[in-house]
VMD Tcl script that draws the C-alpha trace (Angstrom):
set ca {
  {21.63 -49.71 -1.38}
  {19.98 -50.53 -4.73}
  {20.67 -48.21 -7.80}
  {17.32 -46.68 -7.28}
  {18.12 -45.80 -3.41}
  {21.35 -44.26 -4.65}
  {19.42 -42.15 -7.09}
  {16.68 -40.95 -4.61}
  {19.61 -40.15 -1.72}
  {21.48 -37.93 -4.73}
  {18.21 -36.06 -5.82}
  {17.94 -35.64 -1.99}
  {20.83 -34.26 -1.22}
  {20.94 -31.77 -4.50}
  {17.30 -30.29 -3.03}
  {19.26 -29.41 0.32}
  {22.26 -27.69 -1.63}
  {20.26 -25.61 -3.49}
  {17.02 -25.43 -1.20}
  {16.00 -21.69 -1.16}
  {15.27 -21.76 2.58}
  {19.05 -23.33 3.53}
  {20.03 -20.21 5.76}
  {16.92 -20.75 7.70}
  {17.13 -24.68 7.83}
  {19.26 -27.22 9.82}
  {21.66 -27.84 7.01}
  {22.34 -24.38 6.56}
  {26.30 -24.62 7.12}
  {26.87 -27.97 5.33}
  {29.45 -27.96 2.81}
  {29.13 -30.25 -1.06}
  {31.68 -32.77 0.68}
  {28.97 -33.17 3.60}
  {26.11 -33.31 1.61}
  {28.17 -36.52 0.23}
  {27.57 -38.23 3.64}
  {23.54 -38.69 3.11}
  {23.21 -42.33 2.13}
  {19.83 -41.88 2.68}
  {16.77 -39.93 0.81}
  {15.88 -36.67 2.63}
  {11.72 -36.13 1.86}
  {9.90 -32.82 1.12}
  {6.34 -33.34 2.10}
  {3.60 -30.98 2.09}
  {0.87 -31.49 4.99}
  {-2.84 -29.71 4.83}
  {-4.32 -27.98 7.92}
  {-5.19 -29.91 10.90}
  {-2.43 -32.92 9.31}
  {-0.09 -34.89 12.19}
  {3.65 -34.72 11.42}
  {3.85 -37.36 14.11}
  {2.18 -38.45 17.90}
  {3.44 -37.99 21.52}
  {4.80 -41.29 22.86}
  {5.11 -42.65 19.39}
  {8.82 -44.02 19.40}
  {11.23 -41.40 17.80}
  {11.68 -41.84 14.15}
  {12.45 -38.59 11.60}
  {13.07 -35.45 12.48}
  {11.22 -32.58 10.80}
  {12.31 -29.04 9.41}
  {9.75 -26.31 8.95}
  {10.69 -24.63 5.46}
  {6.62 -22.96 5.60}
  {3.85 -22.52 6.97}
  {2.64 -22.93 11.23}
  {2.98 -26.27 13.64}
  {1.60 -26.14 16.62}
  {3.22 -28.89 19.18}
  {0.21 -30.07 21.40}
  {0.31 -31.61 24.93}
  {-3.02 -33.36 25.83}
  {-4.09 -33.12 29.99}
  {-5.73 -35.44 31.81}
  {-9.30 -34.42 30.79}
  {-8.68 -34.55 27.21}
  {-8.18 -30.65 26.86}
  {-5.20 -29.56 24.41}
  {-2.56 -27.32 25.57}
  {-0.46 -25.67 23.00}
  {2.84 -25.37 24.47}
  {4.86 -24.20 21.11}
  {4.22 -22.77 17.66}
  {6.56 -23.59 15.04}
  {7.71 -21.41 12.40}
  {10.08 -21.39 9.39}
  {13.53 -22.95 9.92}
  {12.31 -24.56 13.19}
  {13.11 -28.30 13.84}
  {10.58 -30.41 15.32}
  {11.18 -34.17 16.88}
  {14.79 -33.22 17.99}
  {13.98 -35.16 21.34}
  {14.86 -38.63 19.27}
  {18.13 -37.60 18.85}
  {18.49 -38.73 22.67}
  {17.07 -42.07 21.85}
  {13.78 -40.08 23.33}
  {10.15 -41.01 21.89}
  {8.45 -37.43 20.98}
  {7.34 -35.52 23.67}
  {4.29 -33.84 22.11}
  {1.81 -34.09 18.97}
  {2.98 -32.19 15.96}
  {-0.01 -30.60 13.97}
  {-0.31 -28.30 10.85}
  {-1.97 -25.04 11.75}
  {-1.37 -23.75 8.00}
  {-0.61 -25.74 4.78}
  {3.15 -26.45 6.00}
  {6.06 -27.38 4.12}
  {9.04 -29.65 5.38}
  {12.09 -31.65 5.28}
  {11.67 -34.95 6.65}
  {15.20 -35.72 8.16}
  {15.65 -39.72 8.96}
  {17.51 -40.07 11.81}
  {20.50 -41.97 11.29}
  {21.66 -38.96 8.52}
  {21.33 -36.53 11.04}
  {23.28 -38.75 14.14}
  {25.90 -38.99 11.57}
  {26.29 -35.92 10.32}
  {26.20 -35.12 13.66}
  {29.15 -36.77 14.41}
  {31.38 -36.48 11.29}
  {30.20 -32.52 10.69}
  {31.74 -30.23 13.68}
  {29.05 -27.45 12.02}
  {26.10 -29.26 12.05}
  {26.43 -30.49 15.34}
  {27.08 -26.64 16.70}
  {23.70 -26.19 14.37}
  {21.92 -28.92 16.64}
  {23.01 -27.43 19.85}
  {22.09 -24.30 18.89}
  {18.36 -25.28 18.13}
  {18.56 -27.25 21.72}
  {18.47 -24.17 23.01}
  {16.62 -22.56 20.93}
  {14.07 -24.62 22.11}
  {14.29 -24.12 25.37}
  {14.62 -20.51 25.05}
  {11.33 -20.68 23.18}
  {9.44 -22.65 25.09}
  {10.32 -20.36 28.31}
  {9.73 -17.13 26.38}
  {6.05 -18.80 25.52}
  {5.30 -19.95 29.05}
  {6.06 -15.92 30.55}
  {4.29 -14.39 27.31}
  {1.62 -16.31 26.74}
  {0.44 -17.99 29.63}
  {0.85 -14.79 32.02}
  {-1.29 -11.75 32.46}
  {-4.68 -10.78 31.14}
  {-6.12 -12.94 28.08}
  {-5.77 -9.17 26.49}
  {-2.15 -9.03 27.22}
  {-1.58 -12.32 25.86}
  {-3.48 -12.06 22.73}
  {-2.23 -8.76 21.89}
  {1.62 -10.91 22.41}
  {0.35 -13.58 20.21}
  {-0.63 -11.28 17.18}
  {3.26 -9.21 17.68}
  {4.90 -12.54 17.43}
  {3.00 -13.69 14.59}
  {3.22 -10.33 13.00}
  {6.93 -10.68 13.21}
  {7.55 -13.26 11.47}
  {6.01 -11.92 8.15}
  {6.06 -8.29 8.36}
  {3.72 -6.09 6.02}
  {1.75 -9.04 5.79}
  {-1.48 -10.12 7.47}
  {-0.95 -12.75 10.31}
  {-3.15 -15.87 10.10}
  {-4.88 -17.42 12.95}
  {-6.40 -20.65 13.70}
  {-9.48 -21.67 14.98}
  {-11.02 -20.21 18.20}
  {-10.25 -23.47 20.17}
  {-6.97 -23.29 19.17}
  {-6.11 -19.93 20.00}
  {-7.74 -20.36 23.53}
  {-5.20 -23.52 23.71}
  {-2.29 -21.25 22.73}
  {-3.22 -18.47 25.42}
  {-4.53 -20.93 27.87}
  {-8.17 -19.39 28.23}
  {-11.54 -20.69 27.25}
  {-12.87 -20.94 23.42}
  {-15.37 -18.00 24.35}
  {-12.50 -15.98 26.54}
  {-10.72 -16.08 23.23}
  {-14.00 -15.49 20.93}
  {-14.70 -12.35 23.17}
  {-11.17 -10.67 23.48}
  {-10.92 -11.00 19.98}
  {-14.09 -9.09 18.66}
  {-13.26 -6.70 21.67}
  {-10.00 -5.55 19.81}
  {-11.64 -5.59 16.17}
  {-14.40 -3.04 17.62}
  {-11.42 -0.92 19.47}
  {-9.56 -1.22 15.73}
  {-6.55 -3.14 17.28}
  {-7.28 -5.38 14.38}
  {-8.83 -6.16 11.19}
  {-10.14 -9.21 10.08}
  {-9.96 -9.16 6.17}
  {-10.90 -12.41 5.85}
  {-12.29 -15.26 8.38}
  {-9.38 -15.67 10.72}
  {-6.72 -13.29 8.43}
  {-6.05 -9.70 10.25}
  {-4.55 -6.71 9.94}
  {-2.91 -5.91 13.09}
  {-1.96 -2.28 14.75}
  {1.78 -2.64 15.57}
  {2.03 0.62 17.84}
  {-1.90 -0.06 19.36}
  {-1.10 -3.69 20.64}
  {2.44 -3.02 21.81}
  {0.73 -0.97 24.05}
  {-1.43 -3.84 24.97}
  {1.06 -5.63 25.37}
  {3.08 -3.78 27.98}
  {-0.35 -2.45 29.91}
  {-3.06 -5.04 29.35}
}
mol new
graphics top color blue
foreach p $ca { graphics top sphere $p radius 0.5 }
foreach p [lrange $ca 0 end-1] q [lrange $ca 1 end] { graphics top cylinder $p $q radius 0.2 }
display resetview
């Protein structure tokens, strides 16, 4: 590696030491001595709304931690439709499929302006093997993962499009709480739930006129914890 390379993997590695999201992130447990095994520069890019991390079926390349902001992972079906099978939020880790020698298994797409970590592969398969911590960390989010994406299929793709919105907007308001939760666009949302764009249009205007909801601002609401728990549980 030129003196320039050695530079950019040291100015790397000193972000992840002192990155203000570490607990959250993948290389939460490292130690200095294992930051000392990155040979190669770890980026921080920012991606806008509606931006592609990376394709299904492209061959497996980085991997990808969320430090903020929303990703949706998108399967397409045969007729072209979208299917949202997983939102991604802080201190997830998208693309972990290539660690298997895998190519990815969905589309990765901003929902929000989304910061991350872009992880090459070969520093994670290494630390991997040389880091007993990091690989419990990677086994972990495995099944994480899984867990997730069973917990969305039974929560969001089951019941009434009521039930499953009023779910949506307690998992979202979870993640930031005392703060209004941010939705996409209509189409998106009806991907997430699995229901049509105007299924999703109505139920949502039928819980800001039964003041489930608030909408401050296009697509930014106010939510009633207590009011859509009991959604939730009753439809």
């Amino acid at each position: 590696m030129n003196r320039n390379g050695i530079e950019a993997a040291r100015m790397g590695t000193a972000r992840c030491s002192h990155c203000a999201v570490r607990d959250l992130v993948l290389f939460g447990d490292l130690t200095d001595p294992d930051f000392d095994l990155i040979h190669i520069p770890i980026d921080e890019l920012k991606f806008p709304p509606g931006a592609t991390l990376y394709s299904a079926g492209e061959d497996g390349g980085p991997l990808f931690t969320i430090r903020s902001g929303l990703v949706k992972l998108v399967q397409f079906l045969p007729d072209g439709t979208q299917r949202i099978v997983r939102l991604l939020r802080p201190g997830a880790v998208a693309g972990l499929e290539v660690l298997v020698g895998r190519p990815y298994e969905h589309t990765a797409v901003a929902l929000q302006e989304t910061e991350t970590c872009r992880l090459p592969r070969a520093v994670v398969e290494r630390l991997s093997k040389e880091t007993p911590r990091l690989h419990a960390r990677l086994m972990e989010r495995w099944y994480q993962s899984l867990h997730q994406a069973d917990e969305w299929l039974t929560e969001l793709s089951t019941g009434s499009a009521r039930r499953r919105l009023a779910r949506l907007f307690l998992k979202l308001a979870a993640d930031r709480p005392g703060e209004p939760v941010l939705l996409s666009g209509r189409e998106d949302l009806g991907a997430m739930l699995g229901v049509g764009m105007e299924t999703a249009s109505r139920t949502i205007a039928e819980f800001k006129r039964a003041g489930l909801v608030t909408e401050r601002a296009p697509n930014v609401f106010d939510c009633d914890g207590p009011a859509l728990e009991a959604v939730a549980l009753d439809g």
